[in-house]
C-alpha positions as protocol buffer text, in pm:
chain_id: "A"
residue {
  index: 1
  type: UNK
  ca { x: 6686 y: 13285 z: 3692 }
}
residue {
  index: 2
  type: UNK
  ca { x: 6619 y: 13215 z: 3314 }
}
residue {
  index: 3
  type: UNK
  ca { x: 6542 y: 12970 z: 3134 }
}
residue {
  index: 4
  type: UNK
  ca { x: 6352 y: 12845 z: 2834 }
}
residue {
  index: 5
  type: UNK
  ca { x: 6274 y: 12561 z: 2992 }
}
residue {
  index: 6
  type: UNK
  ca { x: 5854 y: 12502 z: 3112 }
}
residue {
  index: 7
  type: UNK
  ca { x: 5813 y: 12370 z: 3453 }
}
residue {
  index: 8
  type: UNK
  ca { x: 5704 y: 12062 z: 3565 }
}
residue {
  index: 9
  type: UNK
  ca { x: 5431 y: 11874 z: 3593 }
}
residue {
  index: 10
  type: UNK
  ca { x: 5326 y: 11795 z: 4002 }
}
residue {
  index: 11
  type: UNK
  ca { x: 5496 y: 11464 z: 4107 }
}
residue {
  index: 12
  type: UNK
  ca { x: 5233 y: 11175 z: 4240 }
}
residue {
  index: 13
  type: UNK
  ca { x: 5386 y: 11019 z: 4569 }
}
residue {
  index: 14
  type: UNK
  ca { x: 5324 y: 10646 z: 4571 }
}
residue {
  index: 15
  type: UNK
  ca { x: 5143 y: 10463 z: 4773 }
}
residue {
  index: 16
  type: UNK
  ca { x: 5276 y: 10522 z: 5106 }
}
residue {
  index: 17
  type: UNK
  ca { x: 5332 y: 10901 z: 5032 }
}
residue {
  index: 18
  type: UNK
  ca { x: 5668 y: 10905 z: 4961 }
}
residue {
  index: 19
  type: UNK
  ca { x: 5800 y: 11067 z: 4636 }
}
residue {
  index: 20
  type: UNK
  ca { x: 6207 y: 11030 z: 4621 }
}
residue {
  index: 21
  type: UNK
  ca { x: 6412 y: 11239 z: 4422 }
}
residue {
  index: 22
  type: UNK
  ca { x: 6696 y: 11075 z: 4242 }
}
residue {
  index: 23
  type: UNK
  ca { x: 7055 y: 11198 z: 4172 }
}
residue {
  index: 24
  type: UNK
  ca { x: 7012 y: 11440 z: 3906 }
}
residue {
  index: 25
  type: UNK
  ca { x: 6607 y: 11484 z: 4020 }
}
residue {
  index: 26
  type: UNK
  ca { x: 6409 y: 11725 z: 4081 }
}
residue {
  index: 27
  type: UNK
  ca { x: 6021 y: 11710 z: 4217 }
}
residue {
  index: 28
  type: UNK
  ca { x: 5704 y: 11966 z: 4290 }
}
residue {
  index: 29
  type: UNK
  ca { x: 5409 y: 11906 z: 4450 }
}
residue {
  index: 30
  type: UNK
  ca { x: 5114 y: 12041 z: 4601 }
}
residue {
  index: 31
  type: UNK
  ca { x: 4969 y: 11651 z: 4802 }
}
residue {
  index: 32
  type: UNK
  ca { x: 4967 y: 11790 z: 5130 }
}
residue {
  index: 33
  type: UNK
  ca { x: 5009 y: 11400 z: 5215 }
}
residue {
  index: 34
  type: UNK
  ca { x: 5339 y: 11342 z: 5005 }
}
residue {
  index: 35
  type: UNK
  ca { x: 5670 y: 11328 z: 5203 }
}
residue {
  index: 36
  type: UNK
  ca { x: 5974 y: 11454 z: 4966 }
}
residue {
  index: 37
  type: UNK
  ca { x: 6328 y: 11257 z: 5040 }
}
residue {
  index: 38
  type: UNK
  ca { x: 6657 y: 11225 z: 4883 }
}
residue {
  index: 39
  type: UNK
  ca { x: 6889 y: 10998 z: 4958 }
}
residue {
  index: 40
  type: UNK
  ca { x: 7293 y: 11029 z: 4943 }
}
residue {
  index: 41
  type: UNK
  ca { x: 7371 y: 11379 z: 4917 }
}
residue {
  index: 42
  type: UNK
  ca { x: 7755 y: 11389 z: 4962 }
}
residue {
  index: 43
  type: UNK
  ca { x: 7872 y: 11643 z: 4700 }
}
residue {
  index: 44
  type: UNK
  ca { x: 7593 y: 11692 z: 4565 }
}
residue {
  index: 45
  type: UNK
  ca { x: 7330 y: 11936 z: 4724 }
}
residue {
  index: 46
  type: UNK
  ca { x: 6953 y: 11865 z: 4778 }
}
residue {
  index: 47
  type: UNK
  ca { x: 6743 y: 12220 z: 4775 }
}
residue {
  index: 48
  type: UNK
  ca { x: 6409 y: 12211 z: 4963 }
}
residue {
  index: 49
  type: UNK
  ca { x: 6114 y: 12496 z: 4897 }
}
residue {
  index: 50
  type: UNK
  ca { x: 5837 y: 12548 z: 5065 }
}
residue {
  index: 51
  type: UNK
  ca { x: 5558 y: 12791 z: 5066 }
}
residue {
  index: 52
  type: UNK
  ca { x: 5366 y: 12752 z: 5410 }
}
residue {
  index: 53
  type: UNK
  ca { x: 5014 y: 12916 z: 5273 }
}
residue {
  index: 54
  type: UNK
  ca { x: 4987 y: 12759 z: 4916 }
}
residue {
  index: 55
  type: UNK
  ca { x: 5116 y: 12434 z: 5039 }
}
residue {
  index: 56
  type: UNK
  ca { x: 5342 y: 12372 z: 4820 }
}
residue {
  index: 57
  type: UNK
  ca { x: 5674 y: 12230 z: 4777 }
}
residue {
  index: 58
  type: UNK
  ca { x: 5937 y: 12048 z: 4617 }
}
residue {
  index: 59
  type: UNK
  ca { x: 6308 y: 11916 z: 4621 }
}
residue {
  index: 60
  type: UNK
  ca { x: 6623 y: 11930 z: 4372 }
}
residue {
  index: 61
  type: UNK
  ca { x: 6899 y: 11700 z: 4388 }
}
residue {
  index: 62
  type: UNK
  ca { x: 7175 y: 11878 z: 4206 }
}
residue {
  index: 63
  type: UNK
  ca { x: 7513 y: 11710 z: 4155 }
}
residue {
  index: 64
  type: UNK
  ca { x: 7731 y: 11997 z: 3957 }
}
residue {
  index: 65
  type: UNK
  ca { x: 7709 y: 12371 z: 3986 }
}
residue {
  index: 66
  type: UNK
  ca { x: 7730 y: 12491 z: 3613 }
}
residue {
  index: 67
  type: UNK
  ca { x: 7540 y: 12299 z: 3288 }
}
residue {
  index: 68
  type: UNK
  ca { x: 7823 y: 12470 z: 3067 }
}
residue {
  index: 69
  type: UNK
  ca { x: 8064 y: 12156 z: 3066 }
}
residue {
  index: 70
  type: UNK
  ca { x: 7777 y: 12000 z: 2923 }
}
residue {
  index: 71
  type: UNK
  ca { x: 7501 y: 12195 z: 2733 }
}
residue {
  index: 72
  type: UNK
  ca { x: 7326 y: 11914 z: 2548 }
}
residue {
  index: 73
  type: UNK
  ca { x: 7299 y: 11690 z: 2932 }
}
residue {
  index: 74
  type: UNK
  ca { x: 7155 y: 12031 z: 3051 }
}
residue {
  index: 75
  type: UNK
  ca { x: 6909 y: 12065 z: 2788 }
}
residue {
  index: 76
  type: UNK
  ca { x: 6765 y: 11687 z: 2891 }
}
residue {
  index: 77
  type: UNK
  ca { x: 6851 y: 11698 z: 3238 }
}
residue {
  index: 78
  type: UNK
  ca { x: 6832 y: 12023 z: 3407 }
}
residue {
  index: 79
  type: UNK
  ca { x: 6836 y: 11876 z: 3780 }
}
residue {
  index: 80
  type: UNK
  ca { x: 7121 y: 11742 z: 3713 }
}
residue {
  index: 81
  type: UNK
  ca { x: 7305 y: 12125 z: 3738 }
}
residue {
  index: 82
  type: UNK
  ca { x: 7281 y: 12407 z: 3995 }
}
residue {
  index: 83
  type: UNK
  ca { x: 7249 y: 12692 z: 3707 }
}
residue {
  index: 84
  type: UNK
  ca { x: 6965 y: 12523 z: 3549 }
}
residue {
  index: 85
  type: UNK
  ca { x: 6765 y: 12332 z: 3804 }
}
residue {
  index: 86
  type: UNK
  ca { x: 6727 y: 12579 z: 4047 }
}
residue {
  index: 87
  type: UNK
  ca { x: 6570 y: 12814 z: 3827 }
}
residue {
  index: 88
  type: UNK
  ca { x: 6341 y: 12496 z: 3677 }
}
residue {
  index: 89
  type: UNK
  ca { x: 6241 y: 12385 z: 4074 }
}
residue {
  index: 90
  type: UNK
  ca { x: 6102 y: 12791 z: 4164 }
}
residue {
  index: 91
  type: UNK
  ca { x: 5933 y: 12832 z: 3839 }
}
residue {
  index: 92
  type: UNK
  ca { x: 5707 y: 12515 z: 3894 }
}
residue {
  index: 93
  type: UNK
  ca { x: 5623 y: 12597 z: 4220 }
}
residue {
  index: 94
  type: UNK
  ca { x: 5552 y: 12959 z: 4108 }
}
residue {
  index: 95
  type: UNK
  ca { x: 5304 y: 12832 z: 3832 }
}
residue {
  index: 96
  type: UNK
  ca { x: 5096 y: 12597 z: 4091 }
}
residue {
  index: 97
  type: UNK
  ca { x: 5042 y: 12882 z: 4290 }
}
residue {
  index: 98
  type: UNK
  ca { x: 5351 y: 12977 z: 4509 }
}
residue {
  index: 99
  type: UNK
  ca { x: 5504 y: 13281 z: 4598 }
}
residue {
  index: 100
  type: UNK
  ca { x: 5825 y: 13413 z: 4621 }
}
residue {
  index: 101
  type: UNK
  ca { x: 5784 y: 13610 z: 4907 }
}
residue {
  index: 102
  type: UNK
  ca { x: 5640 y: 13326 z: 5156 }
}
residue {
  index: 103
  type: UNK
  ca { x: 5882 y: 13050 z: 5023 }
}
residue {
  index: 104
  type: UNK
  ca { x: 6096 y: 12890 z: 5320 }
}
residue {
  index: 105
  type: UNK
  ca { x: 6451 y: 12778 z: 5120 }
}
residue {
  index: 106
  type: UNK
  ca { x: 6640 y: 12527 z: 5223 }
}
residue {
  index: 107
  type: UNK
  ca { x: 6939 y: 12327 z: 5167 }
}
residue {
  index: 108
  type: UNK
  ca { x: 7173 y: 12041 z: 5293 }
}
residue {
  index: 109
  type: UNK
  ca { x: 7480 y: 11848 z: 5103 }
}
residue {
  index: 110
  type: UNK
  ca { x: 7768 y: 11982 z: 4912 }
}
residue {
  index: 111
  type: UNK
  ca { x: 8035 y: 11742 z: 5133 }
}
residue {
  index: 112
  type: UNK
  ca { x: 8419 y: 11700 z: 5035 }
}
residue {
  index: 113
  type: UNK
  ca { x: 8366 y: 11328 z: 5076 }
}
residue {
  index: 114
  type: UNK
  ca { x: 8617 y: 11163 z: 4865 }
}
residue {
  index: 115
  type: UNK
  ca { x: 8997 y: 11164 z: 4994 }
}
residue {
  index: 116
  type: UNK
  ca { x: 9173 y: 11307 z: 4727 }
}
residue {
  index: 117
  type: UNK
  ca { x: 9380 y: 11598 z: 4723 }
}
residue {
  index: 118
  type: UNK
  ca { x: 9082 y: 11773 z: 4691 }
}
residue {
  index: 119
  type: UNK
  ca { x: 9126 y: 11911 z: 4317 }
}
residue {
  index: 120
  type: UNK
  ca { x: 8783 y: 11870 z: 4170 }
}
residue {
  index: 121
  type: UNK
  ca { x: 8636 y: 12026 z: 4494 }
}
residue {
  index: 122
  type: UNK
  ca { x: 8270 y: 11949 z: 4362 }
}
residue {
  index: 123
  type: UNK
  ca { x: 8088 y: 12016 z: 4706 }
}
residue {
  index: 124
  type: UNK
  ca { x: 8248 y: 12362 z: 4791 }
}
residue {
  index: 125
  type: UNK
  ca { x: 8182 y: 12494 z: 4396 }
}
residue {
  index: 126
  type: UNK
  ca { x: 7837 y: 12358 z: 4414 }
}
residue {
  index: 127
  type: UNK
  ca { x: 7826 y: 12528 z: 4753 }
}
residue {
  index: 128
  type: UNK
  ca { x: 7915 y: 12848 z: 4591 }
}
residue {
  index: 129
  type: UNK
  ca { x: 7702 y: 12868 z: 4318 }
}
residue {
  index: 130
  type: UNK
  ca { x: 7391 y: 12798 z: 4544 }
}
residue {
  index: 131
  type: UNK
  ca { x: 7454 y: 13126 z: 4747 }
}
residue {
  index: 132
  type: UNK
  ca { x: 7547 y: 13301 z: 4383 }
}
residue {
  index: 133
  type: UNK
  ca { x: 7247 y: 13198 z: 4251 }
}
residue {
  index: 134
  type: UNK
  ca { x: 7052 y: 13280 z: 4583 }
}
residue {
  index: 135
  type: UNK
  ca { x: 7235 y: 13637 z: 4623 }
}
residue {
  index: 136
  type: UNK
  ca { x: 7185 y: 13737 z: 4224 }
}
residue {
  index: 137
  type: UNK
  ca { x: 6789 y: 13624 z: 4330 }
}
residue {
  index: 138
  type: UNK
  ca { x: 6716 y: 13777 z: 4692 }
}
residue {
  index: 139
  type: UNK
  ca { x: 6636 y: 13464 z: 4813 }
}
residue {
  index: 140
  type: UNK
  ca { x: 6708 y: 13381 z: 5138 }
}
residue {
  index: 141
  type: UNK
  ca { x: 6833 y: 13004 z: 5306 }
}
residue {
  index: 142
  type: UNK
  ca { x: 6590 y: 12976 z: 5635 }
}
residue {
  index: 143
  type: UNK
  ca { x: 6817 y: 12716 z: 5733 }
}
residue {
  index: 144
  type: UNK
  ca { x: 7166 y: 12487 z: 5572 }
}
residue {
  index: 145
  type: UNK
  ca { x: 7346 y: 12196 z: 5667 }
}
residue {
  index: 146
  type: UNK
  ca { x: 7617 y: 12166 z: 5345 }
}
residue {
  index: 147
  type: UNK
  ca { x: 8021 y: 12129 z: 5351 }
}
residue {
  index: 148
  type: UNK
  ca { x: 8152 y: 11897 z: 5585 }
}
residue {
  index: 149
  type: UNK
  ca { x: 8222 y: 11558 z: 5491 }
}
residue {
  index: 150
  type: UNK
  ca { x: 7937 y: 11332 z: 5506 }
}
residue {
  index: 151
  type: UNK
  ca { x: 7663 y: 11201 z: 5316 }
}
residue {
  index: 152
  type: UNK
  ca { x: 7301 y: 11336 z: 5448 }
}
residue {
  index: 153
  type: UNK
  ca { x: 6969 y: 11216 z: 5369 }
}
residue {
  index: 154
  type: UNK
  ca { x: 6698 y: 11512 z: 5305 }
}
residue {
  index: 155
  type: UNK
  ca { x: 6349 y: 11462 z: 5425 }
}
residue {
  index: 156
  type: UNK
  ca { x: 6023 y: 11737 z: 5353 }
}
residue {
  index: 157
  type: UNK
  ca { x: 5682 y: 11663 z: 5499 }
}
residue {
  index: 158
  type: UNK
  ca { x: 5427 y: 11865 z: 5288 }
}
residue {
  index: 159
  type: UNK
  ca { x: 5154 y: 11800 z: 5582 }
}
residue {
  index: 160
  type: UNK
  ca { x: 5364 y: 12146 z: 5768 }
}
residue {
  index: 161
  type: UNK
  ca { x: 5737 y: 12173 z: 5531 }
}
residue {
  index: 162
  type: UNK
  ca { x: 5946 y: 12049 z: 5829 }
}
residue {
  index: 163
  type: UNK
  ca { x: 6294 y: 12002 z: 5641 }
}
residue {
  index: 164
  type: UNK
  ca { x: 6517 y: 11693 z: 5828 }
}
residue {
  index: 165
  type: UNK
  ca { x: 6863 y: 11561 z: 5782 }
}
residue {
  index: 166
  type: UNK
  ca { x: 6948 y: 11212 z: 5876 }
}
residue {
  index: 167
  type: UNK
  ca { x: 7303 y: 11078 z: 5871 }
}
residue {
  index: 168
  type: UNK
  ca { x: 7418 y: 10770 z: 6004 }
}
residue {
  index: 169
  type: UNK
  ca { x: 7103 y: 10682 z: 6170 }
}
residue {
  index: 170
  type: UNK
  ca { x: 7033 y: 10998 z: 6349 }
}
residue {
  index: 171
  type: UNK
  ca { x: 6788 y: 11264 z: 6207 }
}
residue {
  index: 172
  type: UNK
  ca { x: 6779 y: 11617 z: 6349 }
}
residue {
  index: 173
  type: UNK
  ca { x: 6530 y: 11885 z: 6267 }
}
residue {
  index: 174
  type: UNK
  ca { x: 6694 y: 12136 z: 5973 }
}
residue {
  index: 175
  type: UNK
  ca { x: 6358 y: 12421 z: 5996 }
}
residue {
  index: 176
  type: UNK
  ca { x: 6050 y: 12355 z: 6148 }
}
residue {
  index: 177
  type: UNK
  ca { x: 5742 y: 12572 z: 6163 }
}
């Protein structure tokens, strides 16, 4: 994972703890009292990381898998694509202290949701470049709700890196220490 790109700056959660991560987001931070979320993943897929001992995480929400249709987005957006915001989201949590080796991956979205005759096919080719990317990297998924075809909500604790799912007003536990 390569890119020329530096990482990011640690996000600030507001005042009730919460930082949220937009379409086309990405956040890392090391508040043990923040609470990551993203909201609406349907095609797109929301990527969780976590590393248990540093205490450290952060969230992408990625909507396509490869920033070649649109270089010049890519270059001021890098969430916004699999091939490029993946690499940006481990980098900053490697530079405030994480490691690759204890990092607990994980991911939910990438849903068929629109009823079409499923041409574009956005959620399963965002699905596959995840586990490209992942496979090229020897990183693992510790746990993955994606495909389908509904929307899911993505929730990360940093008090303990708990990773949730809600969808339509029931949450279930995704990986929890």
């Amino acid at each position: 994972m390569s890119m020329t790109q530096t990482a990011l700056k640690p996000s600030q959660a507001d005042a009730k703890g919460g930082i949220t991560i937009g379409v086309a987001d990405i956040a890392i931070t090391n508040d043990p009292n923040a609470t990551l979320v993203t909201y609406a993943l349907g095609s797109c897929i929301g990527v969780t990381i976590y590393d248990p001992i540093a205490k450290i995480g952060g969230m992408l929400h990625f909507m396509l898998p490869l920033s070649k249709v649109n270089p010049d987005k890519a270059a001021k957006r890098p969430a916004m694509f699999a091939d490029t915001g993946i690499p940006l989201l481990f980098r900053s949590a490697y530079e405030l202290g994480a490691q690759k080796e204890r990092m607990i991956v994980c991911a939910a979205g990438g849903a068929e949701i629109l009823n079409d005759d499923g041409h574009f096919r956005v959620g399963s080719r965002n699905r596959t470049m995840l586990r490209k990317l992942f496979w090229k990297n020897n990183i693992l998924l510790s746990a993955d709700e994606t495909g389908g075809n509904i929307s899911r909500t993505l929730v990360m604790p940093l008090s303990d890196g708990t990773v949730s799912i809600r969808n339509r007003g029931k949450e279930k536990t995704l990986w929890a220490a």
